[in-house]
DSSP file (Angstrom, degrees, kcal/mol; ACC not computed):
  #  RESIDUE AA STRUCTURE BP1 BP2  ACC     N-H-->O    O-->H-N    N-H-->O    O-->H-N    TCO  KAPPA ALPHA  PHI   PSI    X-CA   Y-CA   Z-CA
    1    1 A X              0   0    0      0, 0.0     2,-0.4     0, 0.0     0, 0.0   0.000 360.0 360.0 360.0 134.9    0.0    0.0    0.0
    2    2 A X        -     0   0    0      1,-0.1   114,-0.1     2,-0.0   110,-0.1  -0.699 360.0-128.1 -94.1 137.3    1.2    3.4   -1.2
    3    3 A X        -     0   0    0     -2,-0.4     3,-0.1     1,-0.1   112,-0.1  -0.147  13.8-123.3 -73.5-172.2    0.8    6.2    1.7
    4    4 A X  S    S+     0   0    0      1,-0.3     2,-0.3   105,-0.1    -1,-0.1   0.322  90.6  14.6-107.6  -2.1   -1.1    9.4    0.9
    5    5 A X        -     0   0    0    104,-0.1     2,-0.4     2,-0.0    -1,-0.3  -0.921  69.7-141.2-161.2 160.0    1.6   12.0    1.9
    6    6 A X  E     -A  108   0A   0    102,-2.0   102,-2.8    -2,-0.3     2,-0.5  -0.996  32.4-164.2-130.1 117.3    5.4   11.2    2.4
    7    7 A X  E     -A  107   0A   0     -2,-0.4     2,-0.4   100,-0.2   100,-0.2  -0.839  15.1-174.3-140.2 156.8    6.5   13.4    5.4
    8    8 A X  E     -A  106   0A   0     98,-1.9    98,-0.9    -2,-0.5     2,-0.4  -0.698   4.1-169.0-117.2 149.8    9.5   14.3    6.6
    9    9 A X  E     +A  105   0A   0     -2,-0.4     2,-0.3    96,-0.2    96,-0.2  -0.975   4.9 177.7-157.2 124.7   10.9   16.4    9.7
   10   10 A X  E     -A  104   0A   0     94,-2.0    94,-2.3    -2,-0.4     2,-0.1  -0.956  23.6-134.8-117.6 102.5   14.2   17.6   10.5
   11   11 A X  E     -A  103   0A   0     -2,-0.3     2,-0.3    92,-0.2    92,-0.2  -0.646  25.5-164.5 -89.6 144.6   15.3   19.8   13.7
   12   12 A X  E     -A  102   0A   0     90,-2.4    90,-2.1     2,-0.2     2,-1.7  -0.993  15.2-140.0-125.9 106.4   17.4   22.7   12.8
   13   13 A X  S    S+     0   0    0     -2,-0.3     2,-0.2    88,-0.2    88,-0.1  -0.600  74.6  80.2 -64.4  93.6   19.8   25.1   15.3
   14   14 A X  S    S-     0   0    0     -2,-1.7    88,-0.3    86,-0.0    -2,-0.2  -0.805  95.1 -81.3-179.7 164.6   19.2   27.9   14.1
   15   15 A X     >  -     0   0    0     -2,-0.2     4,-0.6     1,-0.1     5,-0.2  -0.434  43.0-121.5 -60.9 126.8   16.3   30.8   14.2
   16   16 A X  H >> S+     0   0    0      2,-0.2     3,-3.4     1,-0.1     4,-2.2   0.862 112.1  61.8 -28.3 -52.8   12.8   30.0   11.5
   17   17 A X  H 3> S+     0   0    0      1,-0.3     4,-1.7     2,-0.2     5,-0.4   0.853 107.2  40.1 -47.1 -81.2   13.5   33.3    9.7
   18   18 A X  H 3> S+     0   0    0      1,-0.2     4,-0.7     2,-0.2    -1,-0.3   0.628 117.6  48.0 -46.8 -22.8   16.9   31.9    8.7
   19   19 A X  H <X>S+     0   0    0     -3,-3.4     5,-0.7    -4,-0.6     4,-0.6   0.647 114.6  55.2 -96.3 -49.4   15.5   28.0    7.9
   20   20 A X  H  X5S+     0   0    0     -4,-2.2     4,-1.9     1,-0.2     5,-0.2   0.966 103.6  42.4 -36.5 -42.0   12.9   29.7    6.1
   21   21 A X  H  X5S+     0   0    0     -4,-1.7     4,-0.7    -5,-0.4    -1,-0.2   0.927 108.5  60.6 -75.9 -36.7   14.5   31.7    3.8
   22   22 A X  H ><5S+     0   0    0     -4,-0.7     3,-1.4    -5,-0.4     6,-0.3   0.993 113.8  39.7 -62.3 -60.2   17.1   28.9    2.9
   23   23 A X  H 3<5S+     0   0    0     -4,-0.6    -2,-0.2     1,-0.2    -1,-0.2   0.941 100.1  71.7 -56.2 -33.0   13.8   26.5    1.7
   24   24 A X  H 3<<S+     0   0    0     -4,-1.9     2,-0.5    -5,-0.7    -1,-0.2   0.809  81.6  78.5 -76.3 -16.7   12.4   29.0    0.4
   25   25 A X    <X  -     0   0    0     -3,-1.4     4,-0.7    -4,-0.7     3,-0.5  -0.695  62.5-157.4 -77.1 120.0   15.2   29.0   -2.5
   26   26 A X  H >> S+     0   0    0     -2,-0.5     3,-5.1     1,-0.3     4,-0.6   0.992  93.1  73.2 -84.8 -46.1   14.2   26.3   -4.8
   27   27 A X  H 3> S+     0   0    0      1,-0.3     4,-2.1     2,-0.2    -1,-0.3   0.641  97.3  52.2 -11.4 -49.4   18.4   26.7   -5.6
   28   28 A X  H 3> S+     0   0    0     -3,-0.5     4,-1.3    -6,-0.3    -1,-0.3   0.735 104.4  51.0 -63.8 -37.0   18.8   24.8   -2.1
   29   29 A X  H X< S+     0   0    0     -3,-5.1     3,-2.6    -4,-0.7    -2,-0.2   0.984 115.4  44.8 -78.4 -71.3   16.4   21.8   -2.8
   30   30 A X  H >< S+     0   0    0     -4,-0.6     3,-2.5     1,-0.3    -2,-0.2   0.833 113.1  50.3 -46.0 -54.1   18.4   21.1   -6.4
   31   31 A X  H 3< S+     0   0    0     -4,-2.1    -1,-0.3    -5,-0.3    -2,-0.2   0.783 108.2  55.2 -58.6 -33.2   21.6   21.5   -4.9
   32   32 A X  T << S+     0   0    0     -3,-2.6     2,-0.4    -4,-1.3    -1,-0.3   0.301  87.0  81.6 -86.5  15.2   20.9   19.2   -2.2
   33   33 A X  S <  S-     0   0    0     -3,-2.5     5,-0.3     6,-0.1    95,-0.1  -0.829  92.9 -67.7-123.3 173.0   19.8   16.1   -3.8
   34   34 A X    >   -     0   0    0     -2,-0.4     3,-1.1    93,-0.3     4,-0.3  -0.276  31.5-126.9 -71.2 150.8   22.0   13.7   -5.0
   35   35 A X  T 3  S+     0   0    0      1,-0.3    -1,-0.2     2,-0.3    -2,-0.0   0.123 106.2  54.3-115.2 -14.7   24.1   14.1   -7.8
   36   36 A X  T 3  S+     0   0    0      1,-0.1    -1,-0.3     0, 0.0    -2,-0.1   0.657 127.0  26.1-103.6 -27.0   23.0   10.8   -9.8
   37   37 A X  S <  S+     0   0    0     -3,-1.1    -2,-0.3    22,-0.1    -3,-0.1   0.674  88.7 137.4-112.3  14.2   19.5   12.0   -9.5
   38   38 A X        -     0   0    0     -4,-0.3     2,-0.2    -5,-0.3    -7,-0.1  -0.025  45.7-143.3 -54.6 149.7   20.2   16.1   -9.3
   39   39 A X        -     0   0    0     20,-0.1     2,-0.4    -6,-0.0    20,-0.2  -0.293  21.7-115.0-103.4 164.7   17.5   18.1  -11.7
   40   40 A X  E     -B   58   0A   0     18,-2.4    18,-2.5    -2,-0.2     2,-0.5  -0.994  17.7-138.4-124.6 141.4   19.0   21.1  -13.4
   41   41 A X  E     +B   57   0A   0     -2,-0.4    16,-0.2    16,-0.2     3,-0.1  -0.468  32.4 166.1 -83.1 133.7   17.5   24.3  -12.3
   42   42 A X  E     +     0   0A   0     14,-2.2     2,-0.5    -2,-0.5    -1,-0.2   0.688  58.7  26.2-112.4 -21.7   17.1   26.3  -15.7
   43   43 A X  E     -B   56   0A   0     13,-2.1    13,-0.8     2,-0.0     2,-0.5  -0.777  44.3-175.0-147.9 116.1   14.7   29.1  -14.2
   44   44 A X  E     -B   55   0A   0     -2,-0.5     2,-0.4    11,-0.3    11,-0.2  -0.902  12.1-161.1-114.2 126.1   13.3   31.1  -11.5
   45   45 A X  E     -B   54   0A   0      9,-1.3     8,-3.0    -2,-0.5     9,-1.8  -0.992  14.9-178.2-104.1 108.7   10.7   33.3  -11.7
   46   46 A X  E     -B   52   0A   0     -2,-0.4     6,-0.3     6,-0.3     5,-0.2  -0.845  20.2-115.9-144.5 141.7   10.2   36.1   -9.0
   47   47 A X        -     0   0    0      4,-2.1     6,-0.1    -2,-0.2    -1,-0.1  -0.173  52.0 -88.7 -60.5-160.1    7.7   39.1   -7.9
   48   48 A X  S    S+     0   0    0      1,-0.2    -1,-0.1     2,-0.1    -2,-0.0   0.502 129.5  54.0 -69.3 -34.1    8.5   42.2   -7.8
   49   49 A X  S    S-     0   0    0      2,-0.1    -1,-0.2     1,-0.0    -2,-0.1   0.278 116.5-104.2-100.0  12.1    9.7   41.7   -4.1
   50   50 A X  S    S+     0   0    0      1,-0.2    -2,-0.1    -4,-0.1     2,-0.1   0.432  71.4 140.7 103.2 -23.4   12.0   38.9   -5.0
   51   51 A X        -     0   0    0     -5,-0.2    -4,-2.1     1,-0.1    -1,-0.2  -0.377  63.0-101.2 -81.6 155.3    9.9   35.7   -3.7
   52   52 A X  E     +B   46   0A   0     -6,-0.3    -6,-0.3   -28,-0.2     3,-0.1  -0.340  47.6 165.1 -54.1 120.5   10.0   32.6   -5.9
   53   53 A X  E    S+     0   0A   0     -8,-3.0    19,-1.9     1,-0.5     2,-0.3   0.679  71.0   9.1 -99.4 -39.5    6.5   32.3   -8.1
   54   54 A X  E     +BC  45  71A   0     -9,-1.8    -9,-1.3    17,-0.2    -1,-0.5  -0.904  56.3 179.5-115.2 141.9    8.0   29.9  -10.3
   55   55 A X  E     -BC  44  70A   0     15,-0.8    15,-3.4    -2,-0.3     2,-0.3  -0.896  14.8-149.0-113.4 156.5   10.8   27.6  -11.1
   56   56 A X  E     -BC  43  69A   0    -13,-0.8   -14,-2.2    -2,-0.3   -13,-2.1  -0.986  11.3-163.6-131.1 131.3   11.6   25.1  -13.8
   57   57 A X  E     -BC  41  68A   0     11,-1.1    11,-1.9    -2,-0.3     2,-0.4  -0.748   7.6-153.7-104.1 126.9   13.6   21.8  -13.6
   58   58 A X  E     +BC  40  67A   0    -18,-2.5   -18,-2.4    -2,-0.2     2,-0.3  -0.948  27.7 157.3-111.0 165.1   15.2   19.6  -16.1
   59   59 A X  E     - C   0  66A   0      7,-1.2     7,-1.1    -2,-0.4     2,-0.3  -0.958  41.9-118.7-166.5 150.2   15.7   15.9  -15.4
   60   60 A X        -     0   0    0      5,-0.3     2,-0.2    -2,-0.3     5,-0.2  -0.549  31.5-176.7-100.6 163.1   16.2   12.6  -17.0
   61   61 A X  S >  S-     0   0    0     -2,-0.3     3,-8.0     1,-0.0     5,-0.1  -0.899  70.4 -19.6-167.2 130.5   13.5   10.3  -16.1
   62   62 A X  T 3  S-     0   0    0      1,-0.3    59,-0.0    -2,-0.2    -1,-0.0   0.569 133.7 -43.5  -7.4  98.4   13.5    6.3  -17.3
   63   63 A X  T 3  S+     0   0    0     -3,-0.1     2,-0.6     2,-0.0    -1,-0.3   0.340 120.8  91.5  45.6   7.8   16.3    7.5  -20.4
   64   64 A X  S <  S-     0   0    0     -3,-8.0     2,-2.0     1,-0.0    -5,-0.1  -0.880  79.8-102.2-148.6 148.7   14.7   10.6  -21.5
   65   65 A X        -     0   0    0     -2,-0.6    -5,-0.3    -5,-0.2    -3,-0.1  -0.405  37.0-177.4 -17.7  41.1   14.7   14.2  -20.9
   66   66 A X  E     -C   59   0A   0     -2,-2.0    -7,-1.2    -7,-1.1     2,-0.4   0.158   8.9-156.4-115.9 147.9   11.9   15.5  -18.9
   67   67 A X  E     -C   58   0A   0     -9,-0.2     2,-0.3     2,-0.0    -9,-0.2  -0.937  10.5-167.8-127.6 164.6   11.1   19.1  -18.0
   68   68 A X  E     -C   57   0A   0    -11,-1.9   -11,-1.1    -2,-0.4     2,-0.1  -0.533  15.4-149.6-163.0 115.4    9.1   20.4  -15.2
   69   69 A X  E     -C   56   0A   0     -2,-0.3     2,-0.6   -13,-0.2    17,-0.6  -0.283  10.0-163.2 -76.2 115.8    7.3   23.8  -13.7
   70   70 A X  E     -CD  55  85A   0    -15,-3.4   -15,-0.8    15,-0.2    15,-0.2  -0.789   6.7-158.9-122.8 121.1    7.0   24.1  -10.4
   71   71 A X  E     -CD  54  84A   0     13,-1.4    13,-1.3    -2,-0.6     2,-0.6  -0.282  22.0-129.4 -70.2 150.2    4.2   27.0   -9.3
   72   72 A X  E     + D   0  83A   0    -19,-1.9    11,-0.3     1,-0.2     3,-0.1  -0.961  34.4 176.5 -98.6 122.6    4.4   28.6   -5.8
   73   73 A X  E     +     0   0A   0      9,-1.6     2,-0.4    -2,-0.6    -1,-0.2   0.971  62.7  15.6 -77.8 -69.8    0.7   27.9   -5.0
   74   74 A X  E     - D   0  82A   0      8,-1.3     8,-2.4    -3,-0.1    -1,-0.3  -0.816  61.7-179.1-118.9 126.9    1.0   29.2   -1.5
   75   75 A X  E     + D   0  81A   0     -2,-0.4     2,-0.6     6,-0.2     6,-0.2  -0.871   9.5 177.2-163.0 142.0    3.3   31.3    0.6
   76   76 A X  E >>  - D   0  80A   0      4,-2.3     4,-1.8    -2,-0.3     3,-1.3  -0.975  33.9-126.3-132.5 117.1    3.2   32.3    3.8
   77   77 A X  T 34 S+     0   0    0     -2,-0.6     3,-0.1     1,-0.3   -60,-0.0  -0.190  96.7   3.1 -73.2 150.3    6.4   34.4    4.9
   78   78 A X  T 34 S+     0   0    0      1,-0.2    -1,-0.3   -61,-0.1   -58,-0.1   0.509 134.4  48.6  91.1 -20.4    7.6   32.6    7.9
   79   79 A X  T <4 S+     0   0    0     -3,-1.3    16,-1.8     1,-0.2     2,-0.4   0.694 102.6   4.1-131.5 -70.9    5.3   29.7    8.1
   80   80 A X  E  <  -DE  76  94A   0     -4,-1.8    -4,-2.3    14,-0.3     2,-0.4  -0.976  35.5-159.9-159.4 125.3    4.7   27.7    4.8
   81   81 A X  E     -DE  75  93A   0     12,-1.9    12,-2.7    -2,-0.4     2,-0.3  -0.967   5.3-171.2-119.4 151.9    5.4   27.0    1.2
   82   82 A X  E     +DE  74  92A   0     -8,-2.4    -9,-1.6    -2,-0.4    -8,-1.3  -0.914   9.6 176.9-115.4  91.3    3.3   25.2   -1.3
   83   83 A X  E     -DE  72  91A   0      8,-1.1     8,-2.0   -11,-0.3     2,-0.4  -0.841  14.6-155.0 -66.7 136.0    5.1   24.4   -4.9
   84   84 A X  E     -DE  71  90A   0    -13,-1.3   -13,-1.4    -2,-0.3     6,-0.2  -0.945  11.0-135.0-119.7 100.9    3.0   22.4   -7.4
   85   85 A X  E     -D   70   0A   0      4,-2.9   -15,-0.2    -2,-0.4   -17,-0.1  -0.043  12.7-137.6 -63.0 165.6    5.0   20.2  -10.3
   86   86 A X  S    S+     0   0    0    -17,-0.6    -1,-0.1     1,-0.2   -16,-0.1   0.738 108.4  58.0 -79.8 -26.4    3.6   20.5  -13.5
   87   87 A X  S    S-     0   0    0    -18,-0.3    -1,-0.2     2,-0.1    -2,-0.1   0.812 128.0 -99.5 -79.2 -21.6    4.1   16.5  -13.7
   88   88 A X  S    S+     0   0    0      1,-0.5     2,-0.2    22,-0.1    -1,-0.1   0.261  80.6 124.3 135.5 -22.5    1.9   16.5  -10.7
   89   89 A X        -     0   0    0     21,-0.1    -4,-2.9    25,-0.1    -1,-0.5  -0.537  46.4-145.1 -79.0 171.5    3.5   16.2   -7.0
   90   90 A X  E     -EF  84 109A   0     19,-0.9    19,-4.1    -6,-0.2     2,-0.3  -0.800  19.2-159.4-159.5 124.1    2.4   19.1   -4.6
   91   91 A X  E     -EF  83 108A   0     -8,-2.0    -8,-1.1    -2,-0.2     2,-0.5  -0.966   6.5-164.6-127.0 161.2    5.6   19.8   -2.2
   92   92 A X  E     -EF  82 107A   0     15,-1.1    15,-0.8    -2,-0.3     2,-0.4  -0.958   8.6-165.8-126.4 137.0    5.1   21.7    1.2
   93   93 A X  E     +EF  81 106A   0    -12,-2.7   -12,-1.9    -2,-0.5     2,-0.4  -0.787  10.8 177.2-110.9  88.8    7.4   23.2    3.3
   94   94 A X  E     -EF  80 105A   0     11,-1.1    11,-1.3    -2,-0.4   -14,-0.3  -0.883   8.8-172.4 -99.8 123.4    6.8   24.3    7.1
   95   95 A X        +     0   0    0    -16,-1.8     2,-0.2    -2,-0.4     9,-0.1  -0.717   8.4 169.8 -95.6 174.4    8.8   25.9   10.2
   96   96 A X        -     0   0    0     -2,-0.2     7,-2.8     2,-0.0     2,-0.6  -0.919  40.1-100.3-172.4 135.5    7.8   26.3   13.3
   97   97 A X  B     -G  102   0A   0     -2,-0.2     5,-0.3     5,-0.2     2,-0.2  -0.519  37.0-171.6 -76.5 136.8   10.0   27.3   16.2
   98   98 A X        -     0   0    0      3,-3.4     2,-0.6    -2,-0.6     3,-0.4  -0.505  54.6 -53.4 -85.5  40.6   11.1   24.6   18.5
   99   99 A X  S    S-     0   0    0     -2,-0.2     0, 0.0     1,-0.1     0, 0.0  -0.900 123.7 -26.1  97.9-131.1   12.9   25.0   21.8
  100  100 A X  S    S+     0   0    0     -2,-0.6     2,-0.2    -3,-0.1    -1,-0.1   0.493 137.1  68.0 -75.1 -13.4   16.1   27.4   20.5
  101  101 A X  S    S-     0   0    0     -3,-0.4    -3,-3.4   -88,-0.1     2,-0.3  -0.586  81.4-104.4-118.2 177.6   15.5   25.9   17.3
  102  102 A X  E     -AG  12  97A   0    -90,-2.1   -90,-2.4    -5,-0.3     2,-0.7  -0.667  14.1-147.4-122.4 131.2   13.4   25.2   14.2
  103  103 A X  E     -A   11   0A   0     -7,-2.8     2,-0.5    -2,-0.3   -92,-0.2  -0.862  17.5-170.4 -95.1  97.2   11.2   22.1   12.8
  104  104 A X  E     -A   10   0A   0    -94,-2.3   -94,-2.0    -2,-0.7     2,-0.3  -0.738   4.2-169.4 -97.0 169.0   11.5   22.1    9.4
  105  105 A X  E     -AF   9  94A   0    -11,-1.3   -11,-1.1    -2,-0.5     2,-0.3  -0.995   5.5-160.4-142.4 149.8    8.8   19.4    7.6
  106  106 A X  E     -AF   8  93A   0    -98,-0.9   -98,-1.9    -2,-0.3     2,-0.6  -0.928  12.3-178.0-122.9  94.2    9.0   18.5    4.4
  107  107 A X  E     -AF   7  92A   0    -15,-0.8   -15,-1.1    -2,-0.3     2,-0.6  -0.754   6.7-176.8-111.1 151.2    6.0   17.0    2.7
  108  108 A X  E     +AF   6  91A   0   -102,-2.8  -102,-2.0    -2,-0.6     2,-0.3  -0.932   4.4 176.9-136.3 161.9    5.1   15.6   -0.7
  109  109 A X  E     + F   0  90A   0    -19,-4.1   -19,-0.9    -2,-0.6     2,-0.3  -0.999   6.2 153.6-146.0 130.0    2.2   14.3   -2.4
  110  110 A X        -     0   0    0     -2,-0.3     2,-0.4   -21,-0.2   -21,-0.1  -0.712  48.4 -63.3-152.1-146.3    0.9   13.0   -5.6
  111  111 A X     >  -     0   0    0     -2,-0.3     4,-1.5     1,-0.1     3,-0.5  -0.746  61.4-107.8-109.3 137.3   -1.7   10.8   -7.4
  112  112 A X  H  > S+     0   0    0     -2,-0.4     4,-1.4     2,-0.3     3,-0.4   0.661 111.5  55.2 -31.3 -53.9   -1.2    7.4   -6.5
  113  113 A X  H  > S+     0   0    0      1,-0.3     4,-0.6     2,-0.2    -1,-0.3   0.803 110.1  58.0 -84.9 -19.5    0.3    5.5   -9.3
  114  114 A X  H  4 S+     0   0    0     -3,-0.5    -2,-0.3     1,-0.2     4,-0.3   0.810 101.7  45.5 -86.1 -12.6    3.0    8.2   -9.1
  115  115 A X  H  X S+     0   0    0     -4,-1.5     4,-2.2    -3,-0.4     3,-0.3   0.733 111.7  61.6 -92.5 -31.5    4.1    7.9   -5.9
  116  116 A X  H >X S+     0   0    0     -4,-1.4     3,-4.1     1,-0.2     2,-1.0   0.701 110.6  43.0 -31.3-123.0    4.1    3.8   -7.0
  117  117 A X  H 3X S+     0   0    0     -4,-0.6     4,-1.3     1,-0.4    -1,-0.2   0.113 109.4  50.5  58.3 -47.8    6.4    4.6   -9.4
  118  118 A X  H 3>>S+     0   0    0     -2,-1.0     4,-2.9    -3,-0.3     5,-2.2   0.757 108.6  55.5 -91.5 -39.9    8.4    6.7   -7.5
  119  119 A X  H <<5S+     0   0    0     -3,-4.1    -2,-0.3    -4,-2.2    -3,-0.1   0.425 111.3  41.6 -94.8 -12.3    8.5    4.0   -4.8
  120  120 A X  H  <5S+     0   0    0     -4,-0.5    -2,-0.2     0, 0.0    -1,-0.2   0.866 132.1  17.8-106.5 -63.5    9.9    1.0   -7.3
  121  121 A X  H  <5S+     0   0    0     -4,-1.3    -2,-0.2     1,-0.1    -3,-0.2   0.523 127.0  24.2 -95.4 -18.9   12.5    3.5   -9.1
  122  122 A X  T  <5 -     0   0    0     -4,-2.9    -3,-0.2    -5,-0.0     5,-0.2   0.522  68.4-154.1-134.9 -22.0   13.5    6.5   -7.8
  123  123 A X    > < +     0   0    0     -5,-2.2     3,-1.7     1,-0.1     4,-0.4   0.669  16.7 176.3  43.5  37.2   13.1    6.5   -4.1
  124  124 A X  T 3>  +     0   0    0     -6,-0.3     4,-0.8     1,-0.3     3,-0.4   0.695  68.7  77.8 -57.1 -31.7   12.6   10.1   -3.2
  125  125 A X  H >> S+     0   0    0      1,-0.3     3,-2.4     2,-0.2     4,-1.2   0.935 104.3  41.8 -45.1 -60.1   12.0    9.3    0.7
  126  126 A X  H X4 S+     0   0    0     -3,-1.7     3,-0.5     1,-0.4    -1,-0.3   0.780 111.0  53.1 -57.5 -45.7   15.7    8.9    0.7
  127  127 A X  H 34 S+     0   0    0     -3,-0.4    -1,-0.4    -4,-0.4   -93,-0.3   0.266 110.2  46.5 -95.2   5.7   16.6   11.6   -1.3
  128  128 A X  H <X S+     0   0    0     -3,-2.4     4,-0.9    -4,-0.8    -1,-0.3   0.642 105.3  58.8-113.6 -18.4   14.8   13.9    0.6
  129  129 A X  T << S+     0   0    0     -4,-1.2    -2,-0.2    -3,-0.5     4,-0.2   0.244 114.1  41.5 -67.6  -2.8   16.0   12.7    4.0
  130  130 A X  T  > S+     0   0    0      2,-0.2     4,-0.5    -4,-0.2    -1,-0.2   0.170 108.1  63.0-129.6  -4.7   19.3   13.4    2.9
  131  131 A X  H  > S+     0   0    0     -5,-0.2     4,-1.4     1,-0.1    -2,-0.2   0.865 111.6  36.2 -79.2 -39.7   18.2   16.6    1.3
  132  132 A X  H  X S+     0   0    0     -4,-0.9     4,-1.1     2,-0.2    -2,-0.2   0.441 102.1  64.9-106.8  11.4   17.2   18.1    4.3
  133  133 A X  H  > S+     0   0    0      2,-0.2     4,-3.5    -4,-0.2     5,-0.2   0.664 107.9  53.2 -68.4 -42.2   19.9   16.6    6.6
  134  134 A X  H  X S+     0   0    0     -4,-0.5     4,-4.0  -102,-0.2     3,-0.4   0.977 108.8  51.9 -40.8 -57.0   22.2   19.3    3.7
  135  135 A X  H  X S+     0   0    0     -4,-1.4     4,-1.6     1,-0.3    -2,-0.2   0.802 110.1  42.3 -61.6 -57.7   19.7   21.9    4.8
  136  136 A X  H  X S+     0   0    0     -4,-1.1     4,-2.4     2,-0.2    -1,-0.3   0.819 118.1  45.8 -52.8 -36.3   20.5   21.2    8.3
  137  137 A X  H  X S+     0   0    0     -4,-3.5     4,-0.9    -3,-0.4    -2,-0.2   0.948 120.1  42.9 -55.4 -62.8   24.6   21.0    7.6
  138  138 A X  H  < S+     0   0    0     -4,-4.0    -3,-0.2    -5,-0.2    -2,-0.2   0.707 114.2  47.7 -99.3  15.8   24.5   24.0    5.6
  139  139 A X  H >< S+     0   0    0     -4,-1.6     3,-0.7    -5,-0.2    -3,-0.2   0.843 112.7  47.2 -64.8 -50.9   21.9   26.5    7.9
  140  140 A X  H 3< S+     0   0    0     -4,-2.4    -2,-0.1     1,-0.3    -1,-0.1   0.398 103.6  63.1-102.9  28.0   23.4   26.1   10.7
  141  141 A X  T 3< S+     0   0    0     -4,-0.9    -1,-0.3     1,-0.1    -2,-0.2   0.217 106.0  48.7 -79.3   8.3   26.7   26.7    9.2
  142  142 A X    <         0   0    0     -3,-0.7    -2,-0.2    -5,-0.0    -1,-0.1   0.013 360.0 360.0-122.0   1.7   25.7   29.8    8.5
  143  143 A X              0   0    0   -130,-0.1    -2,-0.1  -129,-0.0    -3,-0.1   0.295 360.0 360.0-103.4 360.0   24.4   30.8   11.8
């Protein structure tokens, strides 16, 4: 049985403002997943005040070339991002202060046969537990 959300939780030393701002930079995500399955960020899209509206990813995908849009559906300075692939997972991003420190959670979601799919070939759980363990390595190296 395939779940209905994959989520993920990391604790972070360092203040929300600062884990926030780092997720909120799709740059950060790309750069932190692994190098056999790394997307290339080709585009970022931004208001007027700088936050992310858009991005687009290329990637290879069983041999062939794939592109993909990801919308910011929702953002909520501080709190919460929502991106939505054009191929169809919905990723979320939350802090929330902790002790002295930050919870970030990472969830992602998609239609059923794609997280199937995902779950035979690609493994993303992994790659996203090790995405945000970067996040933690390089935040609070910067604090």
């Amino acid at each position: 049985m395939v779940a209905s959300k994959h989520h993920h939780v990391i604790g972070v030393d360092a203040p929300p403002g600062k884990v926030f701002a780092y997720a909120a930079d799709p740059a950060h995500l790309i750069a932190a997943m692994p190098e056999a399955n790394r997307p290339e960020l080709v585009e970022v899209a931004r208001t007027e005040d700088g936050v992310v509206k858009s991005f687009t990813v290329e990637y290879r995908s069983v041999g062939m070339h794939r592109r993909a849009v990801f919308t910011r559906e929702e953002y909520v300075p501080g709190e919460r991002i929502v991106d939505h692939s054009s191929v169809g997972p919905v990723f979320t991003y939350a802090v929330k202060p902790e002790g002295k420190g930050t919870t970030l959670s990472f969830d992602w979601d998609a239609a059923r046969w794609l997280k199937a799919l995902d779950a035979v070939f690609t493994h993303s759980d992994r790659d996203i537990d090790d995405a945000l363990a970067t996040y933690k390595r390089e935040i609070e190296a910067l604090v």
